[in-house]
C-alpha positions as CSV (number, residue, x, y, z in Angstrom):
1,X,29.9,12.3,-67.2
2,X,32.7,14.6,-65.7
3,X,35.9,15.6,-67.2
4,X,38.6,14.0,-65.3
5,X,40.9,17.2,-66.5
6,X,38.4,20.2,-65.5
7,X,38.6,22.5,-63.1
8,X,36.1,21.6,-60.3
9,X,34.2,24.3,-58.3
10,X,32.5,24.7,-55.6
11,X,30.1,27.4,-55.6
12,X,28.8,28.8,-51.9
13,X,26.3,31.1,-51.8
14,X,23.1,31.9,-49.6
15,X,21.0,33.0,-52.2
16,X,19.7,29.9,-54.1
17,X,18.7,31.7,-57.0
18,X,22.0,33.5,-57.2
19,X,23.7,30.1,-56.9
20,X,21.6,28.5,-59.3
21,X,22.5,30.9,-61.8
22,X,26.1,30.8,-61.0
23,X,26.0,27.1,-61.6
24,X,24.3,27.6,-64.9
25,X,26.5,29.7,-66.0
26,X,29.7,27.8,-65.2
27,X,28.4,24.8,-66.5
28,X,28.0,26.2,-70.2
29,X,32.3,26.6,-69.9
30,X,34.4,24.3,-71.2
31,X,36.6,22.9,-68.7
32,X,34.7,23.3,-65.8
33,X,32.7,21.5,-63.6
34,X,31.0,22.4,-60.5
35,X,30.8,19.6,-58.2
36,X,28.8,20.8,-55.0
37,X,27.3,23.9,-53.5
38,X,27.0,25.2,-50.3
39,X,24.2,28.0,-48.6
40,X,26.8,28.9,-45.6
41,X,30.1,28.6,-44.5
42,X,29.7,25.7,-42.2
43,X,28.3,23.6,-45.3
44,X,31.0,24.8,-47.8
45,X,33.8,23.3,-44.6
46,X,31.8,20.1,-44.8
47,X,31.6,20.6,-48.7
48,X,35.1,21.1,-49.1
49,X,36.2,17.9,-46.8
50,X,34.3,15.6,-49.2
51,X,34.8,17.3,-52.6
52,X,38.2,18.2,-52.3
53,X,37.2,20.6,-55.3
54,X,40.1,22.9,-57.0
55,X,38.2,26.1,-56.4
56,X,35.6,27.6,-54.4
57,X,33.7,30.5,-55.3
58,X,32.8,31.8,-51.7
59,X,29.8,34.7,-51.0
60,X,31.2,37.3,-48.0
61,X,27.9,37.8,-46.0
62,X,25.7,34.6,-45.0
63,X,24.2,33.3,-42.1
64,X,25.7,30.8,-39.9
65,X,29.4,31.3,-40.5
66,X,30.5,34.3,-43.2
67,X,32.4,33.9,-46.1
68,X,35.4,35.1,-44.3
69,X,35.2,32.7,-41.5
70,X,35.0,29.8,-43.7
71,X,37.7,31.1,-45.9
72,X,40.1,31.1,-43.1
73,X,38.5,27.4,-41.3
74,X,39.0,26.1,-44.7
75,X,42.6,27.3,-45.7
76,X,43.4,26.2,-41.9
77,X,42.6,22.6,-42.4
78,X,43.6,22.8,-46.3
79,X,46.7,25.3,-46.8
80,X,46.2,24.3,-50.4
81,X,42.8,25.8,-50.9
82,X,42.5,27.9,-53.7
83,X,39.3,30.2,-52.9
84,X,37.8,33.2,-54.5
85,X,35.8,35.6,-53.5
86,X,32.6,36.7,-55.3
87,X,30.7,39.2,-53.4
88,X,28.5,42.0,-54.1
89,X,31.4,44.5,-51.4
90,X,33.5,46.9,-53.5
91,X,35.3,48.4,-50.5
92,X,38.9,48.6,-51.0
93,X,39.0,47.4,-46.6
94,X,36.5,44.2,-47.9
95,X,39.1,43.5,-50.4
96,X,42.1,43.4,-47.8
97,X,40.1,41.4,-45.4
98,X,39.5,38.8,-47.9
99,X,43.0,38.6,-49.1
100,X,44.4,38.2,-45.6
101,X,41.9,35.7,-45.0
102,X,43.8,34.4,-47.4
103,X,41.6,34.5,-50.2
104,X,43.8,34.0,-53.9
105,X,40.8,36.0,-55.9
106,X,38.0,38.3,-55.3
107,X,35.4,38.8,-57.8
108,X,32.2,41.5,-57.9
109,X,28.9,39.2,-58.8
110,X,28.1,42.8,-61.3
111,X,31.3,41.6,-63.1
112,X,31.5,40.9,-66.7
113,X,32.1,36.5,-67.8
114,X,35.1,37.4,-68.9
115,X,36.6,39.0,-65.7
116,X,34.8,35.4,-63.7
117,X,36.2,32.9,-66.1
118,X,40.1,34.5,-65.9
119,X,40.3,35.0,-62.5
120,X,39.2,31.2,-62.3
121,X,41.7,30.0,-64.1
122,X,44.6,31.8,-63.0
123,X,43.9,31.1,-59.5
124,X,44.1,27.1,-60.7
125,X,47.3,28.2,-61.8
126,X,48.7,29.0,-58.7
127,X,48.4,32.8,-58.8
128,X,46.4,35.4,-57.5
129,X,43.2,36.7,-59.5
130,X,42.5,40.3,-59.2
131,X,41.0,41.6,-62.1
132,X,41.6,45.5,-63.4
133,X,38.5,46.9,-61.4
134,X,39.5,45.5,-57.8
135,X,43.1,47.0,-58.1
136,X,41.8,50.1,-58.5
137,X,39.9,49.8,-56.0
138,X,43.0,48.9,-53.9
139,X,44.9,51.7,-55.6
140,X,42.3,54.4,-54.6
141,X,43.8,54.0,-51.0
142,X,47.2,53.1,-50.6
143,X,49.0,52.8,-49.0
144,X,46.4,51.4,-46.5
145,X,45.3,52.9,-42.8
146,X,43.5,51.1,-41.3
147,X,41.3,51.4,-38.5
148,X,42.0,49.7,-34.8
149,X,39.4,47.0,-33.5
150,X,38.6,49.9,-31.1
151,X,38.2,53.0,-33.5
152,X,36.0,50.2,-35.4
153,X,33.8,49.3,-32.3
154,X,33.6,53.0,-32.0
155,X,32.3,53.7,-35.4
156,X,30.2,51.4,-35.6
157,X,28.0,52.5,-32.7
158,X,28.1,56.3,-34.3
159,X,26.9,54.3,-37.2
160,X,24.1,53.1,-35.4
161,X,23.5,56.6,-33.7
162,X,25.0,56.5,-30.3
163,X,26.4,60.2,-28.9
164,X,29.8,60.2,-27.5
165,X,28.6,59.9,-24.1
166,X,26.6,56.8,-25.0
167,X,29.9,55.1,-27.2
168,X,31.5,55.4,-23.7
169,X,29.2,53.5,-22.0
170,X,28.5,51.2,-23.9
171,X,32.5,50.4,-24.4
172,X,33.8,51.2,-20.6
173,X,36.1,54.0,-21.5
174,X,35.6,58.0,-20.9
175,X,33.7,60.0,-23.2
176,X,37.2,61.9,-23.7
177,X,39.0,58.4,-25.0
178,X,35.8,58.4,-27.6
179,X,36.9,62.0,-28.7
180,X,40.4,60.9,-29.7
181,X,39.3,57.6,-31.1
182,X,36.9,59.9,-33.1
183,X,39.6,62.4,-34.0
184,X,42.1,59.1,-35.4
185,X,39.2,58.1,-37.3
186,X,38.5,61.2,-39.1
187,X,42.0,61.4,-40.1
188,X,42.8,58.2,-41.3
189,X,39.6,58.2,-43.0
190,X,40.4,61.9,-44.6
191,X,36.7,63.1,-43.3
192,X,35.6,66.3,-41.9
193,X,33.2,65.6,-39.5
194,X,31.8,62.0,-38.1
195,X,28.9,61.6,-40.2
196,X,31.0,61.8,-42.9
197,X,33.2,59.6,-41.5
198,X,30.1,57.0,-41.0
199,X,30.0,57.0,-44.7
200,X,33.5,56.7,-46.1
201,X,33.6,53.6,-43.5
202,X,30.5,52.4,-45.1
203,X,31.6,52.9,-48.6
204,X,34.8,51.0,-48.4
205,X,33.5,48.7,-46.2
206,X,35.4,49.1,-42.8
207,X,32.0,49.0,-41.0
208,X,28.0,47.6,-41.6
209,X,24.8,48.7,-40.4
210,X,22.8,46.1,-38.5
């Protein structure tokens, strides 16, 4: 039987085993009740719409629509939503992107029950839930830079091994705007060179590989 005064969670992940043990794990605290799962985004919108739950607990990277996606979708139809993030992403940029998704918390799945268990109840509170490791994570890089959709695009296809000439190409400009793209994005990344830059970007999560 549930308790009318708990907090009720929603727990979205894509990983059934991960969720499973999620759910086990919540469900040995006092005061807390998950009420539904979801595998993707487009479940945890449906999820949401007939649990009305206090807090959802929302993966970043699963098929169908990302933890992002559904974040905003959900905070778009609920203002009121109260979600937290709890991904396996340390970047400081993953961090930002979560939080202006709107996002109240965001939690690392390595973290210890203590660090889950506040951030879950000051978010039901009404305040924001970032424990001691993700602020210094934020802290290592502010203020922020970030990178332009473009100097992202661009990245992203060195990432993936494309020369200059190629990057041009494959995004319309000339392989001279690639250079200066290139040159912003070793500066505001602090990198020497662009396979350095490749991994700073991968590291705090302004790009991914695939």
């Amino acid at each position: 039987m549930r308790n009318q005064g708990s907090i009720k969670i929603l727990a979205v992940d894509d990983h059934p085993l991960i969720r499973a043990g999620l759910v086990s794990f919540l469900a040995t605290e006092p005061g807390l009740d998950v009420v539904g799962e979801a595998g993707n985004g487009e479940e945890a919108l449906e999820r949401y719409r007939d649990l009305r739950p206090d807090i959802v607990l929302m993966d970043l990277s699963m098929p169908v629509m990302d933890g992002l996606s559904a974040t905003k979708a959900i905070l778009d139809e609920f203002p009121d939503a109260r979600v937290i993030v709890l991904t396996t992403y340390d970047g400081d940029e993953d961090i930002h992107r979560a939080l202006d998704a709107g996002a109240s918390g965001y939690l690392l799945k390595d973290m210890v029950a203590a660090d889950v268990l506040n951030v879950i109840r000051t978010v039901h509170v009404g305040r924001r839930g970032i424990p001691p490791a993700v602020a210094a994570k934020l802290a290592e890089h502010t203020p922020r830079i970030p990178l332009t959709p473009r100097e992202t695009e661009v990245l992203s296809l060195v990432a993936n091994g494309l020369s200059n000439a190629e990057v041009a190409a494959q995004i319309g400009r000339t392989e001279g705007t690639v250079k200066v793209h290139l040159k912003n994005i070793l500066q505001k990344l602090d990198a020497s060179d662009r396979t350095e830059a490749v991994t700073t970007a991968l590291r705090r999560g302004f790009i991914r590989l695939g």
